[in-house]
Structures are given as structure tokens and as C-alpha cells.
DRENDO-1510 file (C-alpha; in Angstrom, 1 decimal, always signed):
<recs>
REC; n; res; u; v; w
REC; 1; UNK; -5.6; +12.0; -8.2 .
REC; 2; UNK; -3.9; +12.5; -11.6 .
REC; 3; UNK; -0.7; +13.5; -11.0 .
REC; 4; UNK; +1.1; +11.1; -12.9 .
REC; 5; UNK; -2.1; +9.4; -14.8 .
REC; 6; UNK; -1.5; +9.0; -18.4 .
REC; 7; UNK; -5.1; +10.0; -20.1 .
REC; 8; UNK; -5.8; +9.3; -24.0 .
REC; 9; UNK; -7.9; +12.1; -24.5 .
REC; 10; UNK; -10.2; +11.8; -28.0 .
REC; 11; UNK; -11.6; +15.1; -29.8 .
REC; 12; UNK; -14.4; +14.6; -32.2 .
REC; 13; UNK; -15.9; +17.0; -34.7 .
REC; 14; UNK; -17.9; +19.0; -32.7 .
REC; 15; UNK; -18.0; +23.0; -31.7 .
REC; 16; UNK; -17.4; +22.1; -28.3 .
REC; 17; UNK; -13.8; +20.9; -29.6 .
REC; 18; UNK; -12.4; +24.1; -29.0 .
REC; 19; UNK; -12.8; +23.9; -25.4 .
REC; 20; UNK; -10.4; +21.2; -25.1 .
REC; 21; UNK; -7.4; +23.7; -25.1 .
REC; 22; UNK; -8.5; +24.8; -22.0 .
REC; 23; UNK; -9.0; +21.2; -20.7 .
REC; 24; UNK; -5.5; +19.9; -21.8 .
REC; 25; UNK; -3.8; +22.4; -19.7 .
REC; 26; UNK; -5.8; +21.7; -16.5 .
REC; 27; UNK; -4.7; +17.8; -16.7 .
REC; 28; UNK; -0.9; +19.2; -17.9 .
REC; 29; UNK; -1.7; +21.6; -14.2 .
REC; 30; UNK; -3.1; +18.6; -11.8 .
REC; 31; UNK; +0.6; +16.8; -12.8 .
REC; 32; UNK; -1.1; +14.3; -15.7 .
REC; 33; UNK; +0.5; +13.6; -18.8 .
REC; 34; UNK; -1.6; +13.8; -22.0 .
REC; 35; UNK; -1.8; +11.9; -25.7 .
REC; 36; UNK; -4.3; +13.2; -28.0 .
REC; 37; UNK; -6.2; +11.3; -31.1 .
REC; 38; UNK; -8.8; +13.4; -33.0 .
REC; 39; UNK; -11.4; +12.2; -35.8 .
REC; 40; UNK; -10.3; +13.6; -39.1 .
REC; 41; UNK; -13.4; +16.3; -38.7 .
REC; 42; UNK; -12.3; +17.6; -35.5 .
REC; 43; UNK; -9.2; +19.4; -36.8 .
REC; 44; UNK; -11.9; +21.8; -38.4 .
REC; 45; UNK; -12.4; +22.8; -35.1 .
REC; 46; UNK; -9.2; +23.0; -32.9 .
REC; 47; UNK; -5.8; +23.2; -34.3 .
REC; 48; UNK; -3.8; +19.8; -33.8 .
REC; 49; UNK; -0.7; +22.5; -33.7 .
REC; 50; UNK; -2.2; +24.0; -30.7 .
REC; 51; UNK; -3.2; +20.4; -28.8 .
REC; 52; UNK; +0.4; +19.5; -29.6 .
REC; 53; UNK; +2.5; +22.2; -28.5 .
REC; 54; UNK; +0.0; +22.8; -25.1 .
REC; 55; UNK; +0.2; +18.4; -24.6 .
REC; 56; UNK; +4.0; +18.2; -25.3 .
REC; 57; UNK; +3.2; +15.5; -27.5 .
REC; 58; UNK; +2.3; +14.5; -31.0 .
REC; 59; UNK; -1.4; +14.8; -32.1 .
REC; 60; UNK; -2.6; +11.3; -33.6 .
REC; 61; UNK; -4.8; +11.1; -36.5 .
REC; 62; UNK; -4.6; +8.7; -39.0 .
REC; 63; UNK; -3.6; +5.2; -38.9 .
REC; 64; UNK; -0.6; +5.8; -41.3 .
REC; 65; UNK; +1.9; +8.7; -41.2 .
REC; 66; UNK; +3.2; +9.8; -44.7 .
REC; 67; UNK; +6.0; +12.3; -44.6 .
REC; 68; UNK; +9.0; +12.5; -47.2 .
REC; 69; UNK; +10.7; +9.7; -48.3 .
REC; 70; UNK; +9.4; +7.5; -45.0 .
REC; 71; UNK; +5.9; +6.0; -43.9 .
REC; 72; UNK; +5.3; +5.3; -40.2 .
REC; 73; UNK; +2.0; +3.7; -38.4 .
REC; 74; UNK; +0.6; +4.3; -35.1 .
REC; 75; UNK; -0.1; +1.3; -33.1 .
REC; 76; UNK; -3.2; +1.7; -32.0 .
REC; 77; UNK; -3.1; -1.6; -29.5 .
REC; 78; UNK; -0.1; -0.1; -28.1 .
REC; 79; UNK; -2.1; +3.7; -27.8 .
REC; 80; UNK; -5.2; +2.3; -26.2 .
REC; 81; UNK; -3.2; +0.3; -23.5 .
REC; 82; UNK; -0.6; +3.2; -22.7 .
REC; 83; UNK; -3.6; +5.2; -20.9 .
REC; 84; UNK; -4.5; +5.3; -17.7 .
REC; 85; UNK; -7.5; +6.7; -18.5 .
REC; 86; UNK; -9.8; +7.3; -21.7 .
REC; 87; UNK; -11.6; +10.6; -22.4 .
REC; 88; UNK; -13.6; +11.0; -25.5 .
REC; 89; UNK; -14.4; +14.6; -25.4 .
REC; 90; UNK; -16.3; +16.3; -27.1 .
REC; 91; UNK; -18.1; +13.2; -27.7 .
REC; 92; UNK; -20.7; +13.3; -30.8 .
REC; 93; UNK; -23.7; +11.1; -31.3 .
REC; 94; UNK; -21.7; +10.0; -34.3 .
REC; 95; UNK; -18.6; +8.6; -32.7 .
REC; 96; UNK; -20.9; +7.4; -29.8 .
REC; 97; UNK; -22.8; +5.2; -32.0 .
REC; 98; UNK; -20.1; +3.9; -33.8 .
REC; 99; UNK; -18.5; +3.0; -30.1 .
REC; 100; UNK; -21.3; +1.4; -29.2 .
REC; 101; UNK; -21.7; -0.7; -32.5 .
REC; 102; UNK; -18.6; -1.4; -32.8 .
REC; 103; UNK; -17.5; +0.2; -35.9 .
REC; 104; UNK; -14.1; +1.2; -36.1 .
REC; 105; UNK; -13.2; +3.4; -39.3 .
REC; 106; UNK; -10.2; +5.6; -37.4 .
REC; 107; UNK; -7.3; +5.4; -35.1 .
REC; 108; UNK; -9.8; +6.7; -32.5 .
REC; 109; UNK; -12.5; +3.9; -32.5 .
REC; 110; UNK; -9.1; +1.4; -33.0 .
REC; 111; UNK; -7.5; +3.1; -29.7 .
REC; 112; UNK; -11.2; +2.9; -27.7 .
REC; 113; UNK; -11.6; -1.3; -28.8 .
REC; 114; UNK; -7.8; -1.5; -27.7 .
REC; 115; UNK; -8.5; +0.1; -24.1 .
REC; 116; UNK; -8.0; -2.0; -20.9 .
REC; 117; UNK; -8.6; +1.4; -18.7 .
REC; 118; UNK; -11.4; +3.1; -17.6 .
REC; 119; UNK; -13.2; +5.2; -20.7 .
REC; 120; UNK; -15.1; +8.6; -20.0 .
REC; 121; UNK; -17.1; +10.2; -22.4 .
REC; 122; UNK; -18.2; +13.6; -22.8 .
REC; 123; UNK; -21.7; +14.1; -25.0 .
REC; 124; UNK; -21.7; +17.3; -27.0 .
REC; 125; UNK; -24.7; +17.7; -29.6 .
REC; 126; UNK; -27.8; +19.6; -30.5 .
REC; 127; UNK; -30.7; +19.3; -27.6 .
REC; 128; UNK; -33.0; +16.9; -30.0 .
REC; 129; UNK; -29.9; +14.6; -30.7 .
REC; 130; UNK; -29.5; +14.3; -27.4 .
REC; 131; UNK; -33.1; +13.6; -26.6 .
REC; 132; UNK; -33.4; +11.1; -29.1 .
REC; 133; UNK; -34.4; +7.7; -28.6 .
REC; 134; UNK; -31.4; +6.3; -30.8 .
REC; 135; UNK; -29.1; +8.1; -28.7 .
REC; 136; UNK; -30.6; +7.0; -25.5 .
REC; 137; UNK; -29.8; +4.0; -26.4 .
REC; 138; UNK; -26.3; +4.7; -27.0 .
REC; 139; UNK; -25.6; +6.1; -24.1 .
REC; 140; UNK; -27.0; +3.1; -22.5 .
REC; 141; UNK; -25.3; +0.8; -24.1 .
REC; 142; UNK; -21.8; +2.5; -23.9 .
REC; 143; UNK; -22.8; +2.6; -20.1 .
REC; 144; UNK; -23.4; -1.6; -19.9 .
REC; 145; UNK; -19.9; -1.8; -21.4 .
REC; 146; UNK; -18.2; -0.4; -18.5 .
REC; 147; UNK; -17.8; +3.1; -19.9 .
REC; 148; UNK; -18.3; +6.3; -17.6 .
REC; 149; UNK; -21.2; +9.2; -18.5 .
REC; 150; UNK; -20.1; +12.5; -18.3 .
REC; 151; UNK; -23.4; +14.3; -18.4 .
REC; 152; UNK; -24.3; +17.1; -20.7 .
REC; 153; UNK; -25.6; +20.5; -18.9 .
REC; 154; UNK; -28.4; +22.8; -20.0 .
REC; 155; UNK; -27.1; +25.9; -21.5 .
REC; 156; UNK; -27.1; +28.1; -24.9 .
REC; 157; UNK; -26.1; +25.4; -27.9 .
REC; 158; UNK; -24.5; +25.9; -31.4 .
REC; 159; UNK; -27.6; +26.0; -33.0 .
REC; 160; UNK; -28.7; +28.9; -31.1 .
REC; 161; UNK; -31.4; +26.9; -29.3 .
REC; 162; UNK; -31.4; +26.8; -25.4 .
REC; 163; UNK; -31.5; +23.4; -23.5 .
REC; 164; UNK; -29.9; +19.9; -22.7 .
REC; 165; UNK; -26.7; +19.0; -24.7 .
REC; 166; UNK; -23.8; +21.4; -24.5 .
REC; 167; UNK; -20.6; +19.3; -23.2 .
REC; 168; UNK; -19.7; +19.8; -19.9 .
REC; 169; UNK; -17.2; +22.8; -18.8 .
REC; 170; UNK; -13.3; +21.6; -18.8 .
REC; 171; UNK; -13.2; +22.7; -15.1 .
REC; 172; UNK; -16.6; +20.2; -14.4 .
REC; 173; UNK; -15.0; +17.7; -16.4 .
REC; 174; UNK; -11.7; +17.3; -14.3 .
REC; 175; UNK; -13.4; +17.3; -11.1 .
REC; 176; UNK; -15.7; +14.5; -12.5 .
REC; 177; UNK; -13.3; +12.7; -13.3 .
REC; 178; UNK; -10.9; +13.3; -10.2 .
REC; 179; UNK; -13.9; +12.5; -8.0 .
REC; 180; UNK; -15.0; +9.0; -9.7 .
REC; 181; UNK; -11.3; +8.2; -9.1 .
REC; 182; UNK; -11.2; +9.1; -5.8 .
REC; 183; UNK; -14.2; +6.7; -4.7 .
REC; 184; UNK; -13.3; +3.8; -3.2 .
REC; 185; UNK; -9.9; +4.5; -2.7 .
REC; 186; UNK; -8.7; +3.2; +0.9 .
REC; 187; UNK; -7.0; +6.6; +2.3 .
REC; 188; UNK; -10.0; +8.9; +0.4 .
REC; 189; UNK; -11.4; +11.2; +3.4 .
REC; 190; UNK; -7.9; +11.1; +5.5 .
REC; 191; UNK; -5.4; +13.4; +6.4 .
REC; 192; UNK; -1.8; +12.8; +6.0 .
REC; 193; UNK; +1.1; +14.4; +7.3 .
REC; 194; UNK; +4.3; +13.6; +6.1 .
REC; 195; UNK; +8.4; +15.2; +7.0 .
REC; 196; UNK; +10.8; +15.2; +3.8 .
REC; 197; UNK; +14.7; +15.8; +3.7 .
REC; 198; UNK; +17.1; +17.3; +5.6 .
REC; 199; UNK; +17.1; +20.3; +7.8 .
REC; 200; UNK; +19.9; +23.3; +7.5 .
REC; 201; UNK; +21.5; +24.6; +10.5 .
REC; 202; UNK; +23.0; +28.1; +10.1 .
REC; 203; UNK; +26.2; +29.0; +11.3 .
REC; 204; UNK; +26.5; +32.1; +9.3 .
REC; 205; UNK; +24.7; +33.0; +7.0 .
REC; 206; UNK; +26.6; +31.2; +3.9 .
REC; 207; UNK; +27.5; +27.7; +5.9 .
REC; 208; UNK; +25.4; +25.5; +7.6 .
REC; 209; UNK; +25.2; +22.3; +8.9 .
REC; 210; UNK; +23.4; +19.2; +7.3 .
REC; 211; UNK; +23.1; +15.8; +5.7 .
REC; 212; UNK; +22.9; +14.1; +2.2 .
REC; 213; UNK; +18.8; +13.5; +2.2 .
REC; 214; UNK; +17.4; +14.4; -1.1 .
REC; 215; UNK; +14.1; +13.9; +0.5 .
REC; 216; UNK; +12.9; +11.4; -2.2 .
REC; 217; UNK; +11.5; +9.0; +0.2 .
REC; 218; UNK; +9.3; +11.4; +1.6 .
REC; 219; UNK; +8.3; +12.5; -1.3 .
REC; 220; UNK; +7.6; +9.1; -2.9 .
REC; 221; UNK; +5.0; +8.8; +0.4 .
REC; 222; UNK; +3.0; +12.3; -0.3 .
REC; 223; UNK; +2.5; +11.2; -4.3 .
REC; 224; UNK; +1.4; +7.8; -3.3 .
REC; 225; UNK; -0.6; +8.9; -0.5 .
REC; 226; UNK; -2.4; +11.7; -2.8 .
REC; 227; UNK; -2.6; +8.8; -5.4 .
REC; 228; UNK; -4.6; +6.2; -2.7 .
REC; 229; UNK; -6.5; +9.7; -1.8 .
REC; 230; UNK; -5.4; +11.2; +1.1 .
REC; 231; UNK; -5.3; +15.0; +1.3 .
REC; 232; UNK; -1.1; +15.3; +1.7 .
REC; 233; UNK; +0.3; +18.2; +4.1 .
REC; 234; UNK; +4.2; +18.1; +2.8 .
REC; 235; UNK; +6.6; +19.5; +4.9 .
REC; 236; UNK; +10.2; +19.5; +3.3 .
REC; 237; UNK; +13.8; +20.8; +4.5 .
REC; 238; UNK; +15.6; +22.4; +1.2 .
REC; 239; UNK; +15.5; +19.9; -1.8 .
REC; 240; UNK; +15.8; +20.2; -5.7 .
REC; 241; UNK; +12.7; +18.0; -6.2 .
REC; 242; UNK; +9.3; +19.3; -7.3 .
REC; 243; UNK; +5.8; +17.6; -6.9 .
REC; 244; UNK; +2.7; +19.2; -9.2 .
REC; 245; UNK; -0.2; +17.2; -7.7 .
REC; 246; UNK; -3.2; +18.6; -6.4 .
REC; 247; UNK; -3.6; +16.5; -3.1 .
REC; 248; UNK; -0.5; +17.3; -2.0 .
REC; 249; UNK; +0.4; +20.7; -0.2 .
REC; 250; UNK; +3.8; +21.2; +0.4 .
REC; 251; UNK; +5.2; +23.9; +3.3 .
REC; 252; UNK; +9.2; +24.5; +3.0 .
REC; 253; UNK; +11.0; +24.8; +5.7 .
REC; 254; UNK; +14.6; +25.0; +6.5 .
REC; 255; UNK; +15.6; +24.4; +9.8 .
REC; 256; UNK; +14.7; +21.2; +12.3 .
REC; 257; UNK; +12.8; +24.4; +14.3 .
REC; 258; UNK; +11.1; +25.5; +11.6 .
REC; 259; UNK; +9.8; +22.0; +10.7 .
REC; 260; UNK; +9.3; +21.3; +14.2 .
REC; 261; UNK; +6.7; +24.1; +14.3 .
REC; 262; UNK; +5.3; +23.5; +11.2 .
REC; 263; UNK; +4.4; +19.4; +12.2 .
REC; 264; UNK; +2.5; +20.2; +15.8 .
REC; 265; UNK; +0.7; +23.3; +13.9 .
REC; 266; UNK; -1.0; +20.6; +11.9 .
REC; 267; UNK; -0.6; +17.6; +13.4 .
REC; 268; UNK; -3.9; +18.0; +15.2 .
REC; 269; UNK; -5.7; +17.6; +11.5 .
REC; 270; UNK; -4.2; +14.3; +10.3 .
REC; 271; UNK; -5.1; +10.8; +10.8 .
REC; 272; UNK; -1.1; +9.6; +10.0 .
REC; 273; UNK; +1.4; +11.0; +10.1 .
REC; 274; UNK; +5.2; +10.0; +8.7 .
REC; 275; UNK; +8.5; +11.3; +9.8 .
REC; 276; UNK; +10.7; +10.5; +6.5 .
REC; 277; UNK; +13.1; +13.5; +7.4 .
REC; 278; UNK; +16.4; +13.2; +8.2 .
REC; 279; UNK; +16.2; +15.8; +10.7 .
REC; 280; UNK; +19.5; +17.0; +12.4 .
REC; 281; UNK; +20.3; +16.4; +16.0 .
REC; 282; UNK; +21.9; +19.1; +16.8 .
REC; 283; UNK; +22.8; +23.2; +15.4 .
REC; 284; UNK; +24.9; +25.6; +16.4 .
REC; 285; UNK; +24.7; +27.4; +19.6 .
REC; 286; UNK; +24.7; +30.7; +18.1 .
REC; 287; UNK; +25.1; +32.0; +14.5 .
REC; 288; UNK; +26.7; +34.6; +13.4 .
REC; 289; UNK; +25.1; +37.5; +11.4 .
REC; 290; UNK; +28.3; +37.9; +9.1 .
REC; 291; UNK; +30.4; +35.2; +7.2 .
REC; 292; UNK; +33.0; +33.8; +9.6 .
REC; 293; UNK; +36.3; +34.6; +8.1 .
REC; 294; UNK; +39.4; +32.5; +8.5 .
REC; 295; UNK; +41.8; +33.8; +11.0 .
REC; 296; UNK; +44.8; +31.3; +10.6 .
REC; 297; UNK; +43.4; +28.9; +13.1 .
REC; 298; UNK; +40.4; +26.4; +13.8 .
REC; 299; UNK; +37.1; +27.0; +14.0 .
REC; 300; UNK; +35.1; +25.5; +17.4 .
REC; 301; UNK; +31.1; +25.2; +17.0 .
REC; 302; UNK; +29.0; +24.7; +20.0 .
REC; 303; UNK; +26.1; +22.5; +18.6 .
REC; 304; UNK; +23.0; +21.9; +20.9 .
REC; 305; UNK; +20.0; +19.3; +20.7 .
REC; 306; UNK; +17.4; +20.2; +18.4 .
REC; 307; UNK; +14.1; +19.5; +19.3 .
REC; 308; UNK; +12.7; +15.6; +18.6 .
REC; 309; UNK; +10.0; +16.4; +16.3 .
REC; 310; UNK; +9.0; +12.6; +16.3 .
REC; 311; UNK; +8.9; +12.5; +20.2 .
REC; 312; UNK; +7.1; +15.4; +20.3 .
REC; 313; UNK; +4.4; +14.0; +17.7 .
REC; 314; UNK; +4.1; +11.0; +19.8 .
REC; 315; UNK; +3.9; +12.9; +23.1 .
REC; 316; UNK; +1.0; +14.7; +21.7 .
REC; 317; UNK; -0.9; +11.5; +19.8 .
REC; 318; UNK; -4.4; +11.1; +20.3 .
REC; 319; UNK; -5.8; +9.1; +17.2 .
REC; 320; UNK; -3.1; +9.7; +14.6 .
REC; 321; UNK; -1.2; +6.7; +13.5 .
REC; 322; UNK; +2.6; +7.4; +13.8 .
REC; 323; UNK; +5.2; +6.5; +11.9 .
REC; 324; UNK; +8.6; +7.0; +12.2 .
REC; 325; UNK; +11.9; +6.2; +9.7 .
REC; 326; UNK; +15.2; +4.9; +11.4 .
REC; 327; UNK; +18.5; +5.3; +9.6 .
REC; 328; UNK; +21.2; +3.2; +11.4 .
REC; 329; UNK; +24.7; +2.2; +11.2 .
REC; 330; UNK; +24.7; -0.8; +13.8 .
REC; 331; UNK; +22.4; -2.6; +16.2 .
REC; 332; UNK; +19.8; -1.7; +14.0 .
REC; 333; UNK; +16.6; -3.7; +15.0 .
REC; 334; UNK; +17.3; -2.7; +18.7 .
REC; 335; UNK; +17.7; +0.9; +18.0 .
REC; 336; UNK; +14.7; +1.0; +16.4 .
REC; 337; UNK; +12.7; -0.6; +18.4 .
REC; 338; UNK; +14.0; +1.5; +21.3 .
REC; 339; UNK; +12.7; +4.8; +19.5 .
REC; 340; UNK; +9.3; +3.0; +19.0 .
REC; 341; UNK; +8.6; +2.8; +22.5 .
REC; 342; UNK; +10.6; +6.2; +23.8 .
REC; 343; UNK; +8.9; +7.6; +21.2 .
REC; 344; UNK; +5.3; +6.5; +21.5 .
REC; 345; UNK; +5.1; +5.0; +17.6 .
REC; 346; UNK; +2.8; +2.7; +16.0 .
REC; 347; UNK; +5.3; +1.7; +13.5 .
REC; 348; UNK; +9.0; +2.6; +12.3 .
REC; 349; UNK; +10.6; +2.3; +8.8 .
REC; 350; UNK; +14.3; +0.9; +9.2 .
REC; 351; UNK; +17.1; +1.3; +7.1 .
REC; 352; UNK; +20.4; +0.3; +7.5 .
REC; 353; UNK; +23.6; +2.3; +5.7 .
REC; 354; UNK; +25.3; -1.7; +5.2 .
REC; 355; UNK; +22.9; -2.6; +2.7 .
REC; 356; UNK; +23.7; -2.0; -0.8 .
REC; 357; UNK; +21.3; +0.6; -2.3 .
REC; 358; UNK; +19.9; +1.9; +0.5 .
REC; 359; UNK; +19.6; +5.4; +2.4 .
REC; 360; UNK; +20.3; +8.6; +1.1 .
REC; 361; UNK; +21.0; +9.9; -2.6 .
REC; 362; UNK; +19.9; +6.9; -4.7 .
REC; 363; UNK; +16.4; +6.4; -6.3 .
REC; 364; UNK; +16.3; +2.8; -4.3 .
REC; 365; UNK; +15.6; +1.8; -0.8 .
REC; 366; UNK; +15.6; -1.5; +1.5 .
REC; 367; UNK; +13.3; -1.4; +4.7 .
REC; 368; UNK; +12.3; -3.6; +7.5 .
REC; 369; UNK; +9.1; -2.3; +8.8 .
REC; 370; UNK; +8.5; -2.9; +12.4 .
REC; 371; UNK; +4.7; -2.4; +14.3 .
REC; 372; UNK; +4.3; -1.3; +18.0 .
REC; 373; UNK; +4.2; -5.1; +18.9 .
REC; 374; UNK; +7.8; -5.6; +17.1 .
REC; 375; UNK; +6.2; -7.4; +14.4 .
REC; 376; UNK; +8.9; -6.7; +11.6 .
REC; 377; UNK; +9.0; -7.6; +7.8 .
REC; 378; UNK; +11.6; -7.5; +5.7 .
REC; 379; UNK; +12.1; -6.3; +2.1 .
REC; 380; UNK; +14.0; -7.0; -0.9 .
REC; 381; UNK; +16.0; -3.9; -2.6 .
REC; 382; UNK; +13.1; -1.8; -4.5 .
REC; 383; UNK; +12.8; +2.0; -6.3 .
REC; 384; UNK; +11.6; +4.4; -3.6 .
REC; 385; UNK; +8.3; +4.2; -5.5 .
REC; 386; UNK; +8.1; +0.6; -4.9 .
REC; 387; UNK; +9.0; +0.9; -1.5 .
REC; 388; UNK; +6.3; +3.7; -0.6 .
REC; 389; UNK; +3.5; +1.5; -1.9 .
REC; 390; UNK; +5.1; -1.4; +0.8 .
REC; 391; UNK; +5.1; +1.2; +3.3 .
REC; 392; UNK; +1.6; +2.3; +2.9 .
REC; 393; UNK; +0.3; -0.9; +2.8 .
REC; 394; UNK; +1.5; -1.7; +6.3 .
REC; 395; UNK; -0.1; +1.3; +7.4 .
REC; 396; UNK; -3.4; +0.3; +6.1 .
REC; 397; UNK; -2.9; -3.0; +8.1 .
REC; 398; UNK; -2.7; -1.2; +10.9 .
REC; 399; UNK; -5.1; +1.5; +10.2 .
REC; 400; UNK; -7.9; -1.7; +9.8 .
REC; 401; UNK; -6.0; -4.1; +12.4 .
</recs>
């Protein structure tokens, strides 16, 4: 759920400050990327060196940068609506009151009021702070406002007292927060299966035979499936590209065989399923053990059908919706709606190598998407993102049709 978030994360001056090391790596590790603003106190706590160099970024503190011979600002309007997401963490009853109130004395009170996403906080504070009625109060307020509670636990404090008030553990807070995302979202509680990219097929073992998918369609799919959800099963032929998200898990394979077993291993799990591989027809009869050396003449290769992972899928549907992807060259609306009924789909993606911008290689795309009832709409030239986020809303249409 937050690969790809941007989160504003705000330290305050508490002890608990120093676990936030540990919590900036675990959203760097679930694929988010990370701005932090601290109080002016809460560098007495964690090093702004250390949140920098572990968030990639530049720690935020002051309104007004003052370095030799130049003076820069930081926007804090332009801060507060660059997040995704807002974590004030640890949160003390100081800065909570002031956020409650109103009161905005630094670039991390400015960069909450600016905030048009959702805001977390994260109480940290002595057990009679955060008993008290004036705090109570607070935290009700802040809650009427829209903002998000992240409770304190029980547990040994600062003060060396024992009870409510120690912030919540870094590892508690990210699944918090990856939870509350997760509700309400329309593919949370389904499993998706998803082919990416080509297959190789060996004829020795230096040369094969294959295409030009990068697999960036696919892949486009599993991030924006994870993002709507799902729990992503990835199965990719050999590609350069990486995905760091943690609803996604992603089996590499080589071969159309290979990936063939791989999709009807867990096929039976998923309620959708998407073939965006560009799968090869055929491979080579045999393959030789040892590089094939040139002998002054040709070289004949014997290819044979691989299997029809697609058909297979279909042959084998019970409740999973099925989609397919259709790259063609001519005829293109009766080819694929030939291979939605030989191969038992609920839908296929087409694409069509005459239009500008589409198929392999480039970061765009331009679909018809066609339902078992050849239904078909159309769309404009879009970035693969784009055009993942048109796919799977036709598939929710049909999911709820």
C-alpha cells in the first residue's frame, strides 16, 4: 500500500524521536518515499544528518535557510500538499495542542495547516500527560478535524514510570497505517495473478529466442493492483525492471514452460487473473548443451508450439475473472475477439503495432478493451500507468456487473 506514497513525516522533541530512524527505513523498504520536518527541539534527539542520509532527502527545519552568501525558504504550502500522507511522529502534547489550536510558530505546524492528505499522529508523553483532561481534549479535537489516532501502548516510559503513553513501535506504526489505507479499497481481500514480459527460448546456452517486451505493462498492473489492494502474485520472463512493494510477490521465470507452470500452480488462489506477457509461440525443438559454432553454412532450427498459457487458464476457470492482452498487426478486433471465445476470457486488452506509441519498449500504450459480450471501448494514447488504472477499472465493472 505505500509503494510509491509520498509521506511528510514530522519529528517533535520527544525521547521517542530516536525511534524514527528505524521507522524511515521501513517506509524507504515498503517502496515509499520520505520528506522529513522536525521542531527545532527534536534535533536534540535524532540527528537531522542521520534522517537525511537514511530519507535521501534534505531534513526541513526552519522556515528560512541561511547558508553563505544566499538565503533560501521552504514553502511550506508547496510541502504540506506534496504528501500523500502526514505522520507527526513522535507527537508531543505540545505540538498536539498547538495543532489543535491552531498555532503555527514552525515550518511543521505551517506544513500540517497546508495539508490536503490524510494526517496521522503518533502520541508520545509521560503517562499523566497523557491522562490528562487537556490532552483528552486534544486528541479529540485533532480527531473531529479529520486527523488519524495512532494510539499510545502501555510500556516502561522516559520517566522511569510504567503505564499508558510510550509511542507506538515503528513496526506497529507502518502496519497502522498500511491497514487504514487498505480499508475500503475496491480490490482489498482479492487475489491477483498477473504474466509480465517476454519468455526466452534456449537454443544453446548463450542464444535464445525472444521478443522486445520490457514487461512494463504487466508491471504497471501488479503496482496498481497492490495500490487498489489486492495481494499481487507477479510472474515475469527476464526484465531490467524492479518493483519494491509489499503486496506484490514477484516469481521469475524464463521460459513460456516455466511460466506456464508457475500460472496453473497458483491460479487456483486468485480471483483475476491477467496475461500481459508476451509469451513466445514457439522454441526450439532441441537445445544444445554447448554453443553452436559456425561451420560456414546456415543454421536450421526446428521450433515447436509452446504451450497456451492463456487457454490453459481459461480451460481451468472456475470463478477467476480472466483477462487476456492481444498484440496484433491486422484484423485486430476479429483476432481478438476470436481468442476470447477459443480461449474462454472474460475480457481482452488489444493493442495494435499501427498505432503510434503503442506496444513494446515505450512507457505509453493505446488499448481497446473488449468484454466476453464484445462490448469494446476505446482509448486515447496514455503512460502505461495511466492505462493500468483504465484497465482495472473495466475489471471492476465486470467484477460488480
Amino acid at each position: 500500500m505505500l509503494g510509491g506514497k509520498k509521506i511528510l513525516l514530522g519529528i517533535t522533541g520527544g525521547i521517542a524521536a530516536y525511534k524514527i530512524t528505524f521507522l524511515v527505513r521501513l517506509f524507504i523498504k515498503a517502496g515509499a518515499e520520505v520528506r522529513v520536518i522536525m521542531t527545532p527541539s527534536a534535533g536534540d534527539f535524532v540527528s537531522p544528518l542521520t534522517l537525511a542520509t537514511l530519507s535521501k532527502n534534505k531534513v526541513l527545519i526552519d522556515f528560512v535557510n541561511k547558508e553563505e552568501h544566499s538565503v533560501d525558504w521552504n514553502n511550506h504550502v508547496d510541502i504540506g500538499l506534496w504528501a500523500d500522507l502526514m505522520l507527526i511522529a513522535p507527537a508531543t502534547a505540545n505540538t498536539l495542542s498547538k495543532m489543535a489550536g491552531g498555532t503555527c510558530d514552525n515550518l511543521l505546524l505551517a506544513a500540517y495547516l497546508s495539508a490536503k492528505c490524510p494526517v496521522f499522529f503518533a502520541p508520545a508523553m509521560d503517562l499523566d500527560m497523557y491522562r490528562h483532561p487537556s490532552t483528552r481534549n486534544t486528541f479529540e479535537t485533532l480527531q473531529s478535524f479529520g486527523n488519524i489516532m495512532i494510539p499510545a501502548g502501555s510500556g516502561e516510559l522516559a520517566s522511569g514510570l510504567h503505564g499508558e503513553g510510550r509511542m507506538a513501535e515503528p513496526e506497529d506504526i507502518l502496519d497502522f497505517i498500511t491497514n487504514y489505507l487498505q480499508k475500503g479499497q475496491p480490490l482489498t481481500g482479492k487475489k491477483v495473478l498477473i504474466t509480465a514480459g517476454p519468455t526466452y527460448e534456449a537454443i544453446d546456452p548463450v542464444r535464445f529466442v525472444g521478443n522486445h517486451s520490457t514487461g512494463r505493462m504487466g508491471f504497471e498492473l501488479a503496482k496498481t493492483a497492490a495500490d487498489l489492494g489486492a495481494e499481487v502474485i507477479l510472474i515475469s520472463g527476464p526484465t531490467h525492471l524492479q518493483l519494491d512493494h509489499s503486496g506484490i510477490t514477484r516469481i521469475s521465470v524464463v521460459s513460456a514452460e516455466e511460466m506456464y507452470q508457475a500460472a496453473l500452480e497458483h491460479y487456483n488462489l486468485v480471483d483475476v487473473a491477467i496475461g500481459a506477457a508476451a509469451v513466445a509461440d514457439f522454441r526450439p525443438k532441441t537445445t544444445s548443451d554447448k554453443k553452436i559454432k559456425k561451420n560456414g553454412g546456415g543454421l536450421n532450427i526446428e521450433m515447436v508450439p509452446n504451450p497456451d498459457i492463456l487457454q490453459a487458464l481459461g480451460g481451468q476457470k472456475t470463478n477467476q475473472y480472466l483477462v487476456g492482452f492481444a498484440l496484433e498487426t491486422n484484423d485486430e478486433l476479429a483476432n481478438a475477439k476470436a481468442k476470447i471465445a477459443k480461449k474462454n476470457l472474460d475480457a481482452i486488452v488489444l493493442n495494435s503495432l499501427r498505432d503510434a506509441g503503442a506496444g513494446f519498449g515505450g512507457d505509453t500504450n493505446k488499448i481497446t478493451y473488449i468484454d466476453k459480450n464484445f462490448n469494446q471501448k476505446a482509448f486515447e494514447l496514455k503512460t502505461k500507468a495511466e492505462v493500468a488504472l483504465d484497465i482495472w477499472n473495466e475489471i471492476l465493472n465486470g467484477l460488480h456487473a
